[in-house]
ZAPAKOL-86820 format. One record per residue (C-alpha): residue number from 0; residue in three letters; x, y, z. Coordinates in steps of 0.001 Angstrom, whole numbers, m for minus. Layout:
N
[rec NUM,"ALA",[X,Y,Z]]
...
END
This chain:
78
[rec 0,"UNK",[m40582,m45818,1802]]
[rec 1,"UNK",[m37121,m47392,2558]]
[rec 2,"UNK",[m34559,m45344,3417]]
[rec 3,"UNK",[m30729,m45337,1915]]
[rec 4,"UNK",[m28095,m47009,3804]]
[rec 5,"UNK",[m24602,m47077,3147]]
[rec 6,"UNK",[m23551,m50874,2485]]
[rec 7,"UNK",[m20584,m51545,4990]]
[rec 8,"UNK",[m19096,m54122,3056]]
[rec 9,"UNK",[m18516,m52830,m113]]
[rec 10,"UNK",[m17463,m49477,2086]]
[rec 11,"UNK",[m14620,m51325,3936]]
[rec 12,"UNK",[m13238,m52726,253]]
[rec 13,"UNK",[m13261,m49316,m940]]
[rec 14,"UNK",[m11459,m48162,1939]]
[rec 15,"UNK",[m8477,m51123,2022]]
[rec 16,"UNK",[m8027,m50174,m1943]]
[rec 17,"UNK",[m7529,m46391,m632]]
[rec 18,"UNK",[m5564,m47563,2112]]
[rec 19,"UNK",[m3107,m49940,m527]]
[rec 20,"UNK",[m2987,m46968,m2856]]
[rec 21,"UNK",[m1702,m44971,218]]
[rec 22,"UNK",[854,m47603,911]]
[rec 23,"UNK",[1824,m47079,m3255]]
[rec 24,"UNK",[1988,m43439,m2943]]
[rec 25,"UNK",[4516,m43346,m350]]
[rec 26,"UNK",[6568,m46119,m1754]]
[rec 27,"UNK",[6707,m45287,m5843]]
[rec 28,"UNK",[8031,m41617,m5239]]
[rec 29,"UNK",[10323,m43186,m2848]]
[rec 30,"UNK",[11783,m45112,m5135]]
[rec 31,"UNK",[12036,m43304,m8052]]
[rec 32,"UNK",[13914,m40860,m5732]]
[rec 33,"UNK",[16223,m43790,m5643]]
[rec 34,"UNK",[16666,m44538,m8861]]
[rec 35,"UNK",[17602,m41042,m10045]]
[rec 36,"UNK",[20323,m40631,m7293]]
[rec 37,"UNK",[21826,m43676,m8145]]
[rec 38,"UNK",[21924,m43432,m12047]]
[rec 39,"UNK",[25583,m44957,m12649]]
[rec 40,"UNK",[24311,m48736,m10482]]
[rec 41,"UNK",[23490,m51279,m12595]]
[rec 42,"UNK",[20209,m51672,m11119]]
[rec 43,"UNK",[18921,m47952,m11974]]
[rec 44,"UNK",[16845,m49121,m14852]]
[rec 45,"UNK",[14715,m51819,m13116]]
[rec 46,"UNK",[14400,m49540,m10157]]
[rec 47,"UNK",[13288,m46843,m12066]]
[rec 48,"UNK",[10654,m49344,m14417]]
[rec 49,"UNK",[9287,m50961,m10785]]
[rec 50,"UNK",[8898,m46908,m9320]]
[rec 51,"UNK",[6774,m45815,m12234]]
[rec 52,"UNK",[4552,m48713,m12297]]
[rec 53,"UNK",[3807,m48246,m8367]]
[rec 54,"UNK",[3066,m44731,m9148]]
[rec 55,"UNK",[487,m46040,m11935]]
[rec 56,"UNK",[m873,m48527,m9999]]
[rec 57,"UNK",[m1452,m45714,m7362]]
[rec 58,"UNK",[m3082,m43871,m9173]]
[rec 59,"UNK",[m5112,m46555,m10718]]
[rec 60,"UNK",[m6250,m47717,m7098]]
[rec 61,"UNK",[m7181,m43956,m5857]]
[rec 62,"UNK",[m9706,m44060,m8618]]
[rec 63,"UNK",[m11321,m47651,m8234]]
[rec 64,"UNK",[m11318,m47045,m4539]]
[rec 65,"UNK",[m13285,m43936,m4875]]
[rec 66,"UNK",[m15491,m45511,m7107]]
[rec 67,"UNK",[m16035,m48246,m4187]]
[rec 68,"UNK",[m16798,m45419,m1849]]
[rec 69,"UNK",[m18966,m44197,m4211]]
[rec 70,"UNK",[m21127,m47023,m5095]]
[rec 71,"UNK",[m21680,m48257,m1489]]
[rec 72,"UNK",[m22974,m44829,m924]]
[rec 73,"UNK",[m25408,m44698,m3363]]
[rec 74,"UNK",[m26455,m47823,m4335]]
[rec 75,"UNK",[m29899,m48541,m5730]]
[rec 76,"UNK",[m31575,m52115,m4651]]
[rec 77,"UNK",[m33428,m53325,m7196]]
END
């Protein structure tokens, strides 16, 4: 009987998508932080637009990067 191994490949994907969703969660709270403290610039509305789609996308990648994890974990070969 073969024994389960973790797949390294798909293991290091999942772990660059946690890594970029890192990255996003860092840099949308920074910038929304931004935006509302500078509410009377012109540019507070595209600020604040780009900020909350980081945060999304953040979130977004935490969940397909655990997924990654996930599947190169437990796998099934066929």
């Amino acid at each position: 009987m073969e024994t389960k191994r973790t797949n390294k490949t798909i293991l290091v994907k999942g772990i660059k998508t946690m890594g970029i969703s890192l990255l996003c969660m860092f840099l949308g709270p920074t910038l929304l932080y931004i935006a509302f403290s500078n509410q009377e610039k012109p540019l507070y509305i595209p600020i604040l637009i780009v900020a909350i789609l980081i945060c999304i996308l953040a979130i977004f990648l935490v969940f397909k990067g655990l997924k990654t994890i996930m599947d190169s974990m437990f796998y099934k070969k066929n």
